[in-house]
C-alpha positions as CSV (number, residue, x, y, z in Angstrom):
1,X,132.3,36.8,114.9
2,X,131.3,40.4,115.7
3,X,132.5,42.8,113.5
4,X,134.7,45.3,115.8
5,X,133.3,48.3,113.9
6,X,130.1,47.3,115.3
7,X,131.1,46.5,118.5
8,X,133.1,50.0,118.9
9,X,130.2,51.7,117.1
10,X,129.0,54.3,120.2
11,X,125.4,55.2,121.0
12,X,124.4,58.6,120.5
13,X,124.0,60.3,124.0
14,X,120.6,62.2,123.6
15,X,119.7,65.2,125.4
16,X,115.7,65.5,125.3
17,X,115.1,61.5,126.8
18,X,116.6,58.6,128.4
19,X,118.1,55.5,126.6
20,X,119.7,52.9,128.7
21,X,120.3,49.2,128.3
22,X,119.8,46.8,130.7
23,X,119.3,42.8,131.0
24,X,120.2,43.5,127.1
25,X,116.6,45.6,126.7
26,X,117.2,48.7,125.3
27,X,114.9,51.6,127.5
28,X,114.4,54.4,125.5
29,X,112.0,57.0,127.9
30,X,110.6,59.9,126.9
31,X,111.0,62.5,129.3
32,X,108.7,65.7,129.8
33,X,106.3,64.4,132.0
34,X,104.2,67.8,132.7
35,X,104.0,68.1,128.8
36,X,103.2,64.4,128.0
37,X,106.3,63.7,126.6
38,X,105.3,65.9,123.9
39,X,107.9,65.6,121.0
40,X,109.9,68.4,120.4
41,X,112.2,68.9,116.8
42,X,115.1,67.7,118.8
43,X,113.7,65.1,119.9
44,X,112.3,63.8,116.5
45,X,116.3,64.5,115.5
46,X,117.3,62.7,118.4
47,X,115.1,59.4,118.3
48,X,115.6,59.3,114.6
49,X,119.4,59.0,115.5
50,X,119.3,56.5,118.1
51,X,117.1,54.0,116.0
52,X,119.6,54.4,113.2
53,X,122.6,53.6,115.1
54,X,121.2,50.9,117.4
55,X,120.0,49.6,113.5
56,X,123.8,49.3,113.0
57,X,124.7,47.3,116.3
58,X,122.0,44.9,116.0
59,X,125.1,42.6,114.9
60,X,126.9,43.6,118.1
61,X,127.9,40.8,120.9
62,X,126.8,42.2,124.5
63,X,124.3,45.1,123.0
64,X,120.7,45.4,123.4
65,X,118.3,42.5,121.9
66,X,115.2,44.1,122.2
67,X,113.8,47.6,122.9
68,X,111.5,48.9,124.8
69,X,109.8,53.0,123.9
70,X,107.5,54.5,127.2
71,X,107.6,57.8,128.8
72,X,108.3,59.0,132.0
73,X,105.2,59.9,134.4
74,X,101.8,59.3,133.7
75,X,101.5,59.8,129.7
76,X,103.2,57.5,127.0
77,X,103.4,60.6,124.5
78,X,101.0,63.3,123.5
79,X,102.6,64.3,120.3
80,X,103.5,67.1,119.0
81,X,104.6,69.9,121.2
82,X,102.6,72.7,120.7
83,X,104.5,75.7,121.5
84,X,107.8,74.1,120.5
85,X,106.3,72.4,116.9
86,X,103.2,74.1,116.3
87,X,103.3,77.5,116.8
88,X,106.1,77.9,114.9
89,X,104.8,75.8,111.7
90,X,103.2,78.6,111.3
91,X,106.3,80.6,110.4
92,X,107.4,78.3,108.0
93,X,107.3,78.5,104.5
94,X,105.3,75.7,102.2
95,X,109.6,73.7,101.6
96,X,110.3,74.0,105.2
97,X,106.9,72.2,106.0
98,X,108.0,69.9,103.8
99,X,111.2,69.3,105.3
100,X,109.8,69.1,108.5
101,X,107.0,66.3,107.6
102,X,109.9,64.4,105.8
103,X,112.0,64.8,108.8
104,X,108.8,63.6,111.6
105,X,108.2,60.7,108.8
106,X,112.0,59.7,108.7
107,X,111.9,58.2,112.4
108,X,109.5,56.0,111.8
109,X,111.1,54.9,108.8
110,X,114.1,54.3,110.9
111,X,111.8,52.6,113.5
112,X,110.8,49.8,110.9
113,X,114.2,49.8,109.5
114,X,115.7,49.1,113.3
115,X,116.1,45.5,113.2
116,X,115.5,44.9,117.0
117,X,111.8,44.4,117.5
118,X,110.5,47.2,119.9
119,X,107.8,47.2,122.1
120,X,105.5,50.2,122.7
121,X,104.6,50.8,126.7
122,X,101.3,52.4,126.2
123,X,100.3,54.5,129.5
124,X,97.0,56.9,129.6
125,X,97.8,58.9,125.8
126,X,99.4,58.2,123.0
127,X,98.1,61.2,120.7
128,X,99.2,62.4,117.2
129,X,102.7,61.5,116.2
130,X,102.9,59.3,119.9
131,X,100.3,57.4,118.3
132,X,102.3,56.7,114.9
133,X,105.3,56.1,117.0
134,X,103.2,53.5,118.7
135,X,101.7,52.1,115.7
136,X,105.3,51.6,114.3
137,X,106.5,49.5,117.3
138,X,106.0,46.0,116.7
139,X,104.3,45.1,119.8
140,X,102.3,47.1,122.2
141,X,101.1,47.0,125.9
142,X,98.5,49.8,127.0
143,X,97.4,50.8,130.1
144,X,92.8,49.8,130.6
145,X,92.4,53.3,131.0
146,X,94.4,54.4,128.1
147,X,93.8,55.2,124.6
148,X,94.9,55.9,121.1
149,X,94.2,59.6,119.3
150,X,94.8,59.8,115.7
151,X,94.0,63.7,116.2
152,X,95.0,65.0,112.9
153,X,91.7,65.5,111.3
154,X,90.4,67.2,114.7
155,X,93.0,70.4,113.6
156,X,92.7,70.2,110.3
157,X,95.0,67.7,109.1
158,X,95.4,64.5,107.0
159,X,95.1,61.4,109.1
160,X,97.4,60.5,106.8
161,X,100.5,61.4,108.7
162,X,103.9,59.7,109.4
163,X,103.3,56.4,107.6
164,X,99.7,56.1,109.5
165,X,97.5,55.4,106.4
166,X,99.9,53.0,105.1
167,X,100.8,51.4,108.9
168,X,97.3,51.5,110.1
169,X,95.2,49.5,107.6
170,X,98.2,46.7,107.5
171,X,97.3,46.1,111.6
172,X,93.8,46.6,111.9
173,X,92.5,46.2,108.2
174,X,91.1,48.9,106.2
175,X,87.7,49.4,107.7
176,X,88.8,50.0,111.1
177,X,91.9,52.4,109.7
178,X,89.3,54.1,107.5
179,X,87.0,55.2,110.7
180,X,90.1,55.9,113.2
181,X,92.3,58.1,110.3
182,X,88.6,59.7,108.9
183,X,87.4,60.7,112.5
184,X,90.2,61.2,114.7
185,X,88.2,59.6,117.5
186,X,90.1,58.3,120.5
187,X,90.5,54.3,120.4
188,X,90.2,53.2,123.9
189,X,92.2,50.3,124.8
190,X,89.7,47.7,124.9
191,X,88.8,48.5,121.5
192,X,92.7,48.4,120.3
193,X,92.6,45.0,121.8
194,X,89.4,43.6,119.4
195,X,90.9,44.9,116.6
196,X,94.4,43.9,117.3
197,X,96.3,47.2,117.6
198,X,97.0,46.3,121.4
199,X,99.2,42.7,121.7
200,X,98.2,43.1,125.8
201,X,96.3,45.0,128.0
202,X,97.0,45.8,131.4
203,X,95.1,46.3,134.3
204,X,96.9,49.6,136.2
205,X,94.4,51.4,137.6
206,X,96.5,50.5,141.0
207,X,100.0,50.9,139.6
208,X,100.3,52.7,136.8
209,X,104.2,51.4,136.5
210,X,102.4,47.8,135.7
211,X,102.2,48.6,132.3
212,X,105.8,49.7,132.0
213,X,107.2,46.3,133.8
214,X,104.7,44.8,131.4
215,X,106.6,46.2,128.5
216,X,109.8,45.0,129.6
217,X,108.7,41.5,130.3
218,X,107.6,41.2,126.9
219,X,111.3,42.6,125.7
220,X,112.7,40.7,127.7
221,X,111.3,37.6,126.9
222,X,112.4,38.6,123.4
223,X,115.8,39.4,124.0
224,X,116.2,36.1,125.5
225,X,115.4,34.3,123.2
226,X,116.9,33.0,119.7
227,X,118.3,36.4,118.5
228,X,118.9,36.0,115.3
229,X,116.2,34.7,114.5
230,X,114.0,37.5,115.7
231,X,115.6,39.3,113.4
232,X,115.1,38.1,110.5
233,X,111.1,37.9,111.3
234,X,111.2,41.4,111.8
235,X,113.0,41.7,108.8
236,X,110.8,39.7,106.7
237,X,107.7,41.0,108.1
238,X,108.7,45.0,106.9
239,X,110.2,43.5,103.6
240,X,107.4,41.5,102.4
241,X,104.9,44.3,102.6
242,X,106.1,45.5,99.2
243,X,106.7,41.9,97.8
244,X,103.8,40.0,95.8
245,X,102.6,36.4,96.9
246,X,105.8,34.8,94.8
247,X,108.3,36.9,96.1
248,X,107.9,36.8,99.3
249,X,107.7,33.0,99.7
250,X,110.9,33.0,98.0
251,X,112.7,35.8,99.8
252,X,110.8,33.7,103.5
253,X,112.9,30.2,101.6
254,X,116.1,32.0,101.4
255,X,115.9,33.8,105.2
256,X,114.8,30.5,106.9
257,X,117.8,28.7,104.5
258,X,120.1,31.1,106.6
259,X,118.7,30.7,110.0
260,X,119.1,26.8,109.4
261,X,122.6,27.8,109.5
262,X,122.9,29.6,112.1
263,X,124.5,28.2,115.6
264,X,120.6,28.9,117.4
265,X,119.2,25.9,115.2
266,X,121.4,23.3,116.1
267,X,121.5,24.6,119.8
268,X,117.2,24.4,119.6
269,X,118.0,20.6,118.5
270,X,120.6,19.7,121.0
271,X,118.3,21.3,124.1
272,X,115.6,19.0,122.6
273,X,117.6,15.5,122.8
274,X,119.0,16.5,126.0
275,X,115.7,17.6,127.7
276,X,116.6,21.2,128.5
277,X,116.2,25.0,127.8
278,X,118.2,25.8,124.9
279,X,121.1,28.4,125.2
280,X,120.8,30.9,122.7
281,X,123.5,32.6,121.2
């Protein structure tokens, strides 16, 4: 049964980009095309709160099963805005940086605590903290012409930003991480896909909306299928990072011991005997 405090549970309406669900994908669209979707502090406050609360419904019947992160126009998200963020760093005191990095670092926390797996639509840029947003989506489609940009080193910064040295290395391995967090170097998509920081590339030199539809397919096929289940992976995958070789296969023993009992498995059995596609729950 659904909890009705779940179910009632409203999304936050956010001011600084698009979130709407349909076919029970999620669409969350970043919206300042002519800046490339270039984050903005409201928008960090903004994103943080929708993953939180979308977090919260994942036990909700009729919400969103999967969600999907692209921006609007021709850019996926070129980071940090500069006049907006940057400038005015510069104004701030050594505890109000502080605040601000934990506050930039506390979305993607929320992104990896979001149990809904989320797919990253990766058009021409995703630079600076787009790229760590990115990187914390669990799957991600990109655009043959576009490219990654851990930038941070190029102005000065530790490549170590957001969760990116601890992210980065658990994707691609260390070596790779090491060169892309060391250099700042753009990461064209071909390369993303040898090293497996793309799940699928796209070919939209014709239509650059292919890789958005791409996105959704892939959510899509996601949210269609055994929700619960899903979960739980997504679940296990974030919580066994910490966990030593022991732990983890006990905590993977007890999580599949739940999904044994959960309506989806019997369904996957019946659809099996009787020849057809199961209906998930």
């Amino acid at each position: 049964m659904t909890d009705p405090d779940l179910r009632d549970l409203p999304l936050p309406r956010p001011e600084s980009f698009l979130y709407e669900e349909r076919e029970r994908v999620g669409v969350i669209t970043l919206t300042r095309p002519d800046r490339f979707n270039a984050l903005t502090f409201q928008v960090y406050r903004e994103l943080t709160d929708l993953f939180t609360v979308i977090d919260r419904r994942a036990h909700a019947e009729g919400g969103a099963r999967a969600l999907v992160l692209q921006g609007a126009g021709r850019a996926f998200c070129g980071g940090g805005d500069v006049d907006d963020i940057i400038t005015r760093l510069f104004e701030r005191d050594a505890e109000a940086l502080l605040r601000f990095t934990r506050m930039t670092g506390e979305l993607i926390h929320a992104m990896r605590r979001c149990k809904l797996p989320i797919v990253a639509s990766v058009k021409r840029v995703a630079a600076g903290a787009g790229a760590v947003m990115a990187l914390a989506s669990d799957l991600r489609v990109m655009g043959k012409g576009s490219f990654f940009a851990f930038l941070f080193p190029q102005v000065g910064l530790s490549g170590a930003d957001m969760g990116a040295s601890w992210l980065l290395p658990r994707v691609v391995g260390l070596g790779h991480a090491s060169e892309i967090l060391l250099l700042g170097d753009r990461v064209p998509a071909e390369r993303c896909a040898q090293i497996g920081l793309a799940t699928q590339v796209v070919d939209d030199e014709p239509d650059r909306e292919a890789v958005d539809r791409a996105a959704f397919a892939l959510a899509k096929r996601l949210a269609d299928g055994p929700h619960f289940a899903a979960r739980m992976t997504k679940t296990m995958l974030q919580q066994e990072l910490d966990m030593d070789f022991t732990a983890g296969i006990e905590a993977e023993a007890q999580a599949q011991a739940l999904c044994m009992q959960h309506p989806d498995f019997a369904e996957a059995d019946r659809a099996r005997q009787q020849k057809r596609p199961p209906v998930w729950r």
